[in-house]
C-alpha positions as CSV (number, residue, x, y, z in Angstrom):
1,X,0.4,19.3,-8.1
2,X,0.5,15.8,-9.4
3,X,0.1,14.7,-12.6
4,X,-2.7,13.2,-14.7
5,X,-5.3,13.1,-11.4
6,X,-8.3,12.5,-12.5
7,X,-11.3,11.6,-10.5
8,X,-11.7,8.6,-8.8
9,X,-15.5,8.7,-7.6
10,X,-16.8,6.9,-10.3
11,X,-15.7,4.3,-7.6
12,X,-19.0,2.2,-5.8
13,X,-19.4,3.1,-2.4
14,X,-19.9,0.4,-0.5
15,X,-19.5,-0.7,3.5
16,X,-16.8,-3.5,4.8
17,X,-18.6,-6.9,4.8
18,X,-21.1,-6.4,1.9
19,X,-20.9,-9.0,-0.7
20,X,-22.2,-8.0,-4.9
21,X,-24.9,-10.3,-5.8
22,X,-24.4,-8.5,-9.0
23,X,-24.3,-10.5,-12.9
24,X,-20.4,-11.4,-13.9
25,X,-18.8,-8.1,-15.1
26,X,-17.7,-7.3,-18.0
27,X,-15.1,-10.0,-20.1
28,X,-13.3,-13.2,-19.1
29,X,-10.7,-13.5,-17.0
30,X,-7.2,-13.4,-19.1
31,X,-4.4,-15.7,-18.4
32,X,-1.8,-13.2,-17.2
33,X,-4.4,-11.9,-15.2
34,X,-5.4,-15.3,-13.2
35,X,-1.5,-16.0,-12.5
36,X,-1.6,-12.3,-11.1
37,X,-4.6,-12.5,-9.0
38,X,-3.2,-15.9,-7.5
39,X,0.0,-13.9,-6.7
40,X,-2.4,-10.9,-5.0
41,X,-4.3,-13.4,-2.9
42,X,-0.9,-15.1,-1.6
43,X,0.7,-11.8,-0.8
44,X,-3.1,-10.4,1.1
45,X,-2.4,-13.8,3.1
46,X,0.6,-13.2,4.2
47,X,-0.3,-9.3,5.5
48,X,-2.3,-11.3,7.8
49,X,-0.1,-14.2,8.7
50,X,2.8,-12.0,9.8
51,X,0.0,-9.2,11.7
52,X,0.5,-6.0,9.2
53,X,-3.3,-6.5,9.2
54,X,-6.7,-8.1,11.5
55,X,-9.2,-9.2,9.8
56,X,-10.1,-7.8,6.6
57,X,-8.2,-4.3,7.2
58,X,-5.7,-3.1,4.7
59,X,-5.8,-4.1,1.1
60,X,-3.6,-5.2,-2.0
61,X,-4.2,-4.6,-5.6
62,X,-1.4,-5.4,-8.8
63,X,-1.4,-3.9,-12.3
64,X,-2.1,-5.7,-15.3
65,X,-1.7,-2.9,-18.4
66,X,-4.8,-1.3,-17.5
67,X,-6.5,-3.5,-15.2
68,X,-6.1,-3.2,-12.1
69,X,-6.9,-6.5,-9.7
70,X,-7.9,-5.4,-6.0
71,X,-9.0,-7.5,-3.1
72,X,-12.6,-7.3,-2.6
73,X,-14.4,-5.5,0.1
74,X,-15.0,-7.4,3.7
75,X,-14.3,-10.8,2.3
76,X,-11.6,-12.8,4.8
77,X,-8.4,-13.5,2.5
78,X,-8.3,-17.0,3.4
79,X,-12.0,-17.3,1.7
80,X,-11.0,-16.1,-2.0
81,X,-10.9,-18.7,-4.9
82,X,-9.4,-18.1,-8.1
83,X,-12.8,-17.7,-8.9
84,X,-13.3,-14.3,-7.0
85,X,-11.1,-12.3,-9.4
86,X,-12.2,-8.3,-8.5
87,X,-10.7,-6.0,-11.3
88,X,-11.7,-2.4,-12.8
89,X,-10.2,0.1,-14.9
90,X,-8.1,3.5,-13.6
91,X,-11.2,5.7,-13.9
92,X,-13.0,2.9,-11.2
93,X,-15.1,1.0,-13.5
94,X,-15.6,-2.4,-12.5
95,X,-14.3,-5.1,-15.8
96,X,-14.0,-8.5,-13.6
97,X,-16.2,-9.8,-11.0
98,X,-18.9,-9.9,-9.3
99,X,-17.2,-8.9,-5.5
100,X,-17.2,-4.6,-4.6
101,X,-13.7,-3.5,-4.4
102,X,-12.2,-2.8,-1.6
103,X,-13.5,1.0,-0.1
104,X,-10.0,1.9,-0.7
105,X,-9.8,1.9,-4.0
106,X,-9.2,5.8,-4.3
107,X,-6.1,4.9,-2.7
108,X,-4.5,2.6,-5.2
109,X,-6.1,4.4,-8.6
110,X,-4.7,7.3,-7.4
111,X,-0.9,5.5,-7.3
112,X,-1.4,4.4,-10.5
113,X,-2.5,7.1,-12.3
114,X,0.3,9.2,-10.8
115,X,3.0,6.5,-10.7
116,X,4.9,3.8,-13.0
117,X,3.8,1.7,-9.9
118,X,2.9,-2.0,-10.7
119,X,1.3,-2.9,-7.0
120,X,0.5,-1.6,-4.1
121,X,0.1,-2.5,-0.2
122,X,-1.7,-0.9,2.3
123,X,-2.2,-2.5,5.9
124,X,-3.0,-1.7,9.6
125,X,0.5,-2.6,10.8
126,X,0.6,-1.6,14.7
127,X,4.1,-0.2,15.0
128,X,3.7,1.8,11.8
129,X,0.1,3.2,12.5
130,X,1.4,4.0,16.5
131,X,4.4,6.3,14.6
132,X,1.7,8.1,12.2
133,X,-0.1,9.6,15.4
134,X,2.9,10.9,16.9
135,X,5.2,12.7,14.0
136,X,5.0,14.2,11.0
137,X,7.8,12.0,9.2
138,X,9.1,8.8,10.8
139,X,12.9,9.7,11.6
140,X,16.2,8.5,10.1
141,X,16.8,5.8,12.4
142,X,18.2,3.6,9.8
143,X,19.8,3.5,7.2
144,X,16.7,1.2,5.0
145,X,15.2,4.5,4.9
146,X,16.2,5.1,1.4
147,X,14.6,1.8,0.5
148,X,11.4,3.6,0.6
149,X,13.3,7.1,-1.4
150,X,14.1,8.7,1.6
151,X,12.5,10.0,5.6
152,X,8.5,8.6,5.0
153,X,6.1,11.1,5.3
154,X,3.0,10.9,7.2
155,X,-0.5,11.6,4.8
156,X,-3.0,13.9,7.4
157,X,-5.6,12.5,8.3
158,X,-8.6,11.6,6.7
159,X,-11.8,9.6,6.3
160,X,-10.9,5.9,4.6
161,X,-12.0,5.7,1.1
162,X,-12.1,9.7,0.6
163,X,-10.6,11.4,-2.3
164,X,-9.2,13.4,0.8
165,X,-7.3,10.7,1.8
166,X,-6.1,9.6,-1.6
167,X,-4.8,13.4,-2.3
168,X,-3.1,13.2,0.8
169,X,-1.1,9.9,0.2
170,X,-0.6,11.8,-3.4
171,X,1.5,14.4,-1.4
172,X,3.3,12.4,1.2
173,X,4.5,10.2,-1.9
174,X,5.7,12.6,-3.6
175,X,9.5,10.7,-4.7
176,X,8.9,7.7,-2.3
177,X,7.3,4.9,-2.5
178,X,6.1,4.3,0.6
179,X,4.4,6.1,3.2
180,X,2.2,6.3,6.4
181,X,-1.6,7.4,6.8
182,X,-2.0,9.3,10.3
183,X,-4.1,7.1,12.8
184,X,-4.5,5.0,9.6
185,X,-1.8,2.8,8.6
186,X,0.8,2.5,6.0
187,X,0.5,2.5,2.2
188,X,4.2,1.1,-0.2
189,X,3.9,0.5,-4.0
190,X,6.4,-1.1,-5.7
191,X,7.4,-3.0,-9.8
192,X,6.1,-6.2,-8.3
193,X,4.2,-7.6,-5.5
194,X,7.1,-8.5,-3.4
195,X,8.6,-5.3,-3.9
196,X,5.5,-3.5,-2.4
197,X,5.2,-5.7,0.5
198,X,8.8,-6.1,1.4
199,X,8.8,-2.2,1.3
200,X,6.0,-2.4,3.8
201,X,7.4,-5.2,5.9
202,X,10.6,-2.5,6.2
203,X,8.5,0.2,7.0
204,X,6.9,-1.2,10.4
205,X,10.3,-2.7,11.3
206,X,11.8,0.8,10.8
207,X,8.5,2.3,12.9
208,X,8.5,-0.6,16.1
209,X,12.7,0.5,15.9
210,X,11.6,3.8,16.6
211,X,9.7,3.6,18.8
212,X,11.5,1.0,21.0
213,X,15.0,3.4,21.2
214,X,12.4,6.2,21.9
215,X,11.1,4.6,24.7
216,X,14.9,4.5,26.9
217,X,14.1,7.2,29.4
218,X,17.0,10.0,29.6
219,X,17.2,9.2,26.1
220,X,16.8,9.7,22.3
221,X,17.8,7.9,19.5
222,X,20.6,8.4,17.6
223,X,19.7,9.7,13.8
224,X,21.2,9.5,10.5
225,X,22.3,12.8,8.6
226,X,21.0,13.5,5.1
227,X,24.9,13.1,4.1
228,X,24.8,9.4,5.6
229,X,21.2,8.7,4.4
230,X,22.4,9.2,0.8
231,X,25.8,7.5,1.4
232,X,23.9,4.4,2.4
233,X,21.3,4.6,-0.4
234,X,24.5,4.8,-3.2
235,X,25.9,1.7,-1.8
236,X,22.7,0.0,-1.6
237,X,22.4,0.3,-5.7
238,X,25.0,-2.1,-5.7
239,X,23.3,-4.7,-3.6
240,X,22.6,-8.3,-4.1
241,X,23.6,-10.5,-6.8
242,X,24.0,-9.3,-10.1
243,X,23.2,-11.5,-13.8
């Protein structure tokens, strides 16, 4: 079982597209938490500018000590204004705002209650979603597979917005940070908003390479053991520049 669950449906319910004509929520908008929001509406952006998402699918929210800032539900990214800052609580209850969270919000409460997570991504990518309908765990096809902590899982299915769902990501994230929804999409967390999305960018690469070697008649791909998984993931602590 995971950790510190509680409840998430003190959530609102409310349908894609519907816009709160509701009074101002709650307190002002703090300083730190204007510079994050900017950074959260940049990063939504950019799900849709290199196709992880159509539309208004998929979501992004980042951690502010106990705020969390979420994009709002059905609104187009390229609409929102500094002035359209969504934000609750973790038990759901809305602090900034006057825009419904996202449906999804089950989702990312759930990460951060269970998780020292800081943000969190969740999109429609094509590749990634095509994998989640046809295997239980997206193969060891590459070595970037212990960027996400190891072989991603795939969450079973269920209704967006559910606490079903949300207790199924629970369990597919269980020491990763990163996983995929079946006939859903993919959810990554990360200590910052780049982290989270480059771990999702990864994740569909890793799922469109999959699926492209798969598709060689005669033939399989090639797959990493656990021994080289872990090899790979050791030298990888080392990366980058260091100071």
């Amino acid at each position: 079982m995971v950790e510190d669950q509680r409840d998430p449906r003190g959530v609102r319910d409310a349908r894609e597209g519907a816009r709160d004509v509701r009074e101002p929520q709650g307190r002002s908008v703090r300083p730190e938490e204007a510079h994050a929001w900017e950074a959260l509406v940049a990063t939504a952006r950019r799900t849709v500018s290199d196709g992880l998402v159509v539309g208004t699918s998929g979501n992004v929210s980042v951690r502010v000590e106990d705020t969390v800032l979420v994009t709002p539900s059905g609104v187009p990214y390229d609409r929102l204004t500094p002035t359209d800052v969504t934000g609750v609580d973790l038990d759901g209850r809305q602090e900034l705002g006057t825009l419904v969270p996202t449906s999804e919000l089950p989702m990312h409460l759930a990460v951060y209650r269970s998780t020292d997570a800081r943000a969190v991504v969740h999109t429609h990518a094509v590749h990634a979603t095509a994998v989640s309908t046809l295997v239980p765990e997206l193969p060891a096809v590459h070595y970037m597979t212990v960027a996400l902590g190891g072989p991603v899982r795939v969450a079973p299915y269920a209704t967006y917005g559910t606490d079903e769902l949300a207790e199924n990501m629970l369990h597919a994230l269980v020491d990763r940070s990163g996983c995929l929804l079946q006939n859903h999409g993919t959810l990554t967390h990360g200590a910052t908003l780049d982290q989270a999305y480059d771990r999702t960018a990864q994740l569909e690469w890793m799922c469109r390479l999959w699926l492209t070697a798969s598709s060689v008649p005669g033939l399989s791909p090639t797959l990493l053991t656990e021994a080289q998984v872990t090899e790979a993931g050791e030298r990888l602590r080392g990366y980058g520049q260091r100071g």
